[in-house]
C-alpha positions in Angstrom: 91.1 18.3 -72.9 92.8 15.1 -74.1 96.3 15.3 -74.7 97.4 12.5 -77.3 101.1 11.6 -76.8 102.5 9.6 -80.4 98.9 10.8 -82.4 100.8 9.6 -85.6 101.0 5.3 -84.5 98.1 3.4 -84.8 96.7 3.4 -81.7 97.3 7.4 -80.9 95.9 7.9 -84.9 92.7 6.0 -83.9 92.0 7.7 -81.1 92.1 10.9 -82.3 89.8 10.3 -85.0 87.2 9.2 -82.6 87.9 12.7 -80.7 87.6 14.6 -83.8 84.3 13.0 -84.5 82.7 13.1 -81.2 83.6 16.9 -80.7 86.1 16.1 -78.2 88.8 18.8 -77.3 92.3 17.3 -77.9 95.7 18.0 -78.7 97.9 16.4 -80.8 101.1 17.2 -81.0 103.7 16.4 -83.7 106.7 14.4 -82.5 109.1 17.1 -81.9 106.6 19.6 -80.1 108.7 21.8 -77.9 107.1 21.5 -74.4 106.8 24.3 -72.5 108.0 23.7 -68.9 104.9 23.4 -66.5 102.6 23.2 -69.7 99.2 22.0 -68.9 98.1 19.0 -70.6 95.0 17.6 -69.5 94.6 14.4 -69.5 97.7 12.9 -71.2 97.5 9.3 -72.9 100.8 8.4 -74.0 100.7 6.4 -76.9 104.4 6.6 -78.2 106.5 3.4 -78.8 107.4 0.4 -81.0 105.9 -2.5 -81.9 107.3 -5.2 -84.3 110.3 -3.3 -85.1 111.6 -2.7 -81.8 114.7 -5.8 -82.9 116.1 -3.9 -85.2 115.8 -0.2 -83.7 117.0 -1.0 -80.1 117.7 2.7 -78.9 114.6 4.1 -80.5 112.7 1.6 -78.6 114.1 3.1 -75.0 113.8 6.5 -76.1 110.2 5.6 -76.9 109.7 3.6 -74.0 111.2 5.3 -71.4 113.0 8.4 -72.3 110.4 10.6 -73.7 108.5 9.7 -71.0 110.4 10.9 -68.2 110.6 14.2 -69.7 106.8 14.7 -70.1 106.5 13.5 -66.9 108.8 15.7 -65.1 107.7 19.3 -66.5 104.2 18.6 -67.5 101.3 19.2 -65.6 98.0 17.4 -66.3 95.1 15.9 -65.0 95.8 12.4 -65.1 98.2 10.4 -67.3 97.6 7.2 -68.6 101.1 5.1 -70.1 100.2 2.5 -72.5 102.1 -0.6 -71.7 101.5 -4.4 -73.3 100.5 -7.4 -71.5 103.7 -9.0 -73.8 105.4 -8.5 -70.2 103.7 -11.7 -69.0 105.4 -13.8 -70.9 107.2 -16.4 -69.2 104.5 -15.3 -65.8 102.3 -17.7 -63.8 99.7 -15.3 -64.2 98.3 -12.5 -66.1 96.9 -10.5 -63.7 98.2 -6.9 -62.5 100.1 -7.7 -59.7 102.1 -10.8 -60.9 105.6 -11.4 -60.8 106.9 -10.6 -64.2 110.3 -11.9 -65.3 112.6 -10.7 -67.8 116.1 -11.6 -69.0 118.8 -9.2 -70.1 120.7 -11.6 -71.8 117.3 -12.6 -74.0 117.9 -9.7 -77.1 113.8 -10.3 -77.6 113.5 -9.3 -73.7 114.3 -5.3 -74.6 111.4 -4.6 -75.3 109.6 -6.0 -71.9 112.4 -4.4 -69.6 111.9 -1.1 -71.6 108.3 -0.9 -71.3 108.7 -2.2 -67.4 111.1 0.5 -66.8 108.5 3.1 -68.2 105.9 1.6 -65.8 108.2 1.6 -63.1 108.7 5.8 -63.7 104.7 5.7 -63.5 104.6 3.9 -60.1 107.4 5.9 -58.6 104.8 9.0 -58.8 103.0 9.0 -56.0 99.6 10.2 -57.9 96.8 7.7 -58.4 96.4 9.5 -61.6 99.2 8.5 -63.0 97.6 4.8 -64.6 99.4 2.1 -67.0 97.4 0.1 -69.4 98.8 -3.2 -70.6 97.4 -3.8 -74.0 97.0 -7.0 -75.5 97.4 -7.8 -79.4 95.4 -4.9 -80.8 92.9 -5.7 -83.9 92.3 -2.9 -86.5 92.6 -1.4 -89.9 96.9 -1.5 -89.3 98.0 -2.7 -92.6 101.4 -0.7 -92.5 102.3 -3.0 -89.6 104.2 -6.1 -89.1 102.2 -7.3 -86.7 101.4 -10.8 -87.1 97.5 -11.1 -87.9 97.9 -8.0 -90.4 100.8 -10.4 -91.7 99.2 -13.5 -92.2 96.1 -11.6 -94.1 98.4 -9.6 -96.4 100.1 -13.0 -97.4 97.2 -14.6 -97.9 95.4 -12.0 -99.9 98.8 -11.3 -101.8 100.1 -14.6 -102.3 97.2 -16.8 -102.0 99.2 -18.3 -99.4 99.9 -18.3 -95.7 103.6 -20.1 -94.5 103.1 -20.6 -90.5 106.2 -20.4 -88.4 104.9 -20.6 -85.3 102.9 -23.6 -83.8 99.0 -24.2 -85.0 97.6 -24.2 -81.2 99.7 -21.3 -79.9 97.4 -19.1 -78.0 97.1 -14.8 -77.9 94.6 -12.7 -76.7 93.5 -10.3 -79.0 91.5 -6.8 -78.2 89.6 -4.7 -80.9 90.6 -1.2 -81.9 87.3 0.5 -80.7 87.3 -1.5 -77.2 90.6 0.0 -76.5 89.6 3.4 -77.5 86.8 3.3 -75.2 88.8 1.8 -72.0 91.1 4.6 -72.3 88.6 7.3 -72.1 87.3 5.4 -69.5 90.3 4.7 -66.8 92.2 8.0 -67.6 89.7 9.9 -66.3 87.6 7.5 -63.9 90.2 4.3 -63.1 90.4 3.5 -59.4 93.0 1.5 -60.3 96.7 2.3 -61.4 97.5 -0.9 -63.8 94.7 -2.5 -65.8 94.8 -4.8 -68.4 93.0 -3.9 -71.6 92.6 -7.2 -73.0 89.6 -9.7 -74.3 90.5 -12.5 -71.3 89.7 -15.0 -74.2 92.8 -17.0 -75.7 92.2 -17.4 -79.8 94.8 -20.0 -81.3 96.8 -19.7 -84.3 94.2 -22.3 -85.6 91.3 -20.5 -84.8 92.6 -17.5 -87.0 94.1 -19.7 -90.1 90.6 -21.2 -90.0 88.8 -17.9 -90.3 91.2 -16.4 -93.5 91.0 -19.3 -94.8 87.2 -19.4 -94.7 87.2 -15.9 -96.5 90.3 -15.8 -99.1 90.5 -19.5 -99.8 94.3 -19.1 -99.3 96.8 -22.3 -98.9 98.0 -23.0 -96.0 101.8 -24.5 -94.8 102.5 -25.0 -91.5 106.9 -25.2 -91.2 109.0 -26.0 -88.6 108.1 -23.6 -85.8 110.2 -21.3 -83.8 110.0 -21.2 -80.2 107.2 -19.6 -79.4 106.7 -17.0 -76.4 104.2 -18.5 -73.3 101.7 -16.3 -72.2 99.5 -16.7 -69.2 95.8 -15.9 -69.8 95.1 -12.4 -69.3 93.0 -11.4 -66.8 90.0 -8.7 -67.1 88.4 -8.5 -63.9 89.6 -5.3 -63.2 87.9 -3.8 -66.4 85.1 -6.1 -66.1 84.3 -5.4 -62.5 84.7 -1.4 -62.7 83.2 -0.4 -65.8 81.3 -3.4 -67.1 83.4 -4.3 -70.0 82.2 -6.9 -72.4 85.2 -7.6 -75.3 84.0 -7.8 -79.2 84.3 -10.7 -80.9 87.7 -10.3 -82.6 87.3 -13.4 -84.5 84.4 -12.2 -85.9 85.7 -9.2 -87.3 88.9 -11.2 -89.4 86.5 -11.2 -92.4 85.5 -7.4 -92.5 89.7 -6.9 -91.9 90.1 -8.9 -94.7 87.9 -6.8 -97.2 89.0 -3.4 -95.9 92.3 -4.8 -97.3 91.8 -5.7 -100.6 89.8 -2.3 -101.1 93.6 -1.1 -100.5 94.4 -3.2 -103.6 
């Protein structure tokens, strides 16, 4: 059995659709589910936290992060546990592999949310189970439209307004991962991972050109580029692990902006 930990967010929503069609046993509880002290959950993914939003809800972001967590972790029992985590921790890094030397800055408001998922992957570590796994997940690409996220930004506006304003430089790099690679990594290293932290990532940098380019291409949308805010600096990510162990080979995200772009004006 799968145990699906924040089933309601995009990611946790997604996976249990995939578990529903494939027969899969799961269980997804609602966000208030009373756990029963030594409770047996299978194989836990734990999918709960904040995204965009994490600025302006602070607290809810540790509780997500970090408090929940602890108190699964300490009166469940379960087969392996996998903590989704978000390789937004190597910003500012020399490298974005697993074992670099991540830096974070309390004083740096924008910083919460790396310490908070850090401390949650500290709480992993300090298990000593090799079944207890982080993943640290790139920018995810899907049907998220509710989200703030910036690609599902920039094609709202440009489907909505015919027009996309840029605050952020034009050859500012992210890595980007697709909705069903992650799915599929995550079946794979909770229940097979020889590893405790992997990156679930692409390992190919796509620039804020790249991606105007592509909408462009398909909506036919204006484009104004303003003065940019600072921008955060991110390493490339690497994929070896995921790569080496189980073969992984990432979609190409860039070609999926067009069918993202269609889903969302059938929303119209």
């Amino acid at each position: 059995m799968i145990t699906v930990l924040g089933s309601s967010g995009f990611i946790g929503s997604n996976l249990v659709s995939y578990l529903s069609a494939n027969g899969m046993e799961y269980f997804a509880p609602a966000k208030d589910h009373p756990f029963k002290k030594n409770q047996h959950l299978g194989h836990v993914v734990y999918c709960i936290g904040l995204t965009a939003d994490f600025r302006k809800r602070p607290f809810d972001t540790v509780k997500a992060h970090v408090c929940k967590l602890m108190e699964i972790l300490e009166n469940a029992e379960y087969d392996s546990f996998l903590y989704l985590s978000s390789t937004r921790v190597y910003n500012n890094a020399a490298e974005g592999i697993e074992t670099a030397d991540l830096k974070v800055n309390p004083l740096e408001f924008s910083d919460l949310y790396n310490i908070s998922k850090l401390m949650g992957e500290a709480v992993c570590l300090s298990i000593p189970d090799k079944k207890v796994r982080i993943a640290r997940l790139s920018n995810v690409i899907g049907n998220d439209f509710s989200s703030e996220n910036f690609l599902f930004s920039l094609i709202k506006e440009a489907v909505d307004d015919k027009k996309i304003v840029l605050r952020l430089p034009l050859d500012q790099v992210k890595d980007y991962i697709s909705i069903d690679d992650v799915i599929q990594l995550i079946l794979l290293v909770s229940r097979k991972g020889a590893e405790r932290i992997y990156n679930f990532a692409s390992g190919i940098p796509i620039s804020n050109r790249e991606i105007l380019d592509k909408i462009k291409g398909s909506t036919h949308c204006g484009i104004e580029v303003e003065q940019h805010q600072n921008s955060l600096k991110f390493p490339v990510i690497s994929t070896r692990r995921i790569t080496d162990e189980f073969l992984f080979e990432p979609t190409n995200v860039l070609d999926g902006i067009e069918t993202l772009i269609n889903n969302y004006k059938q929303l119209q």
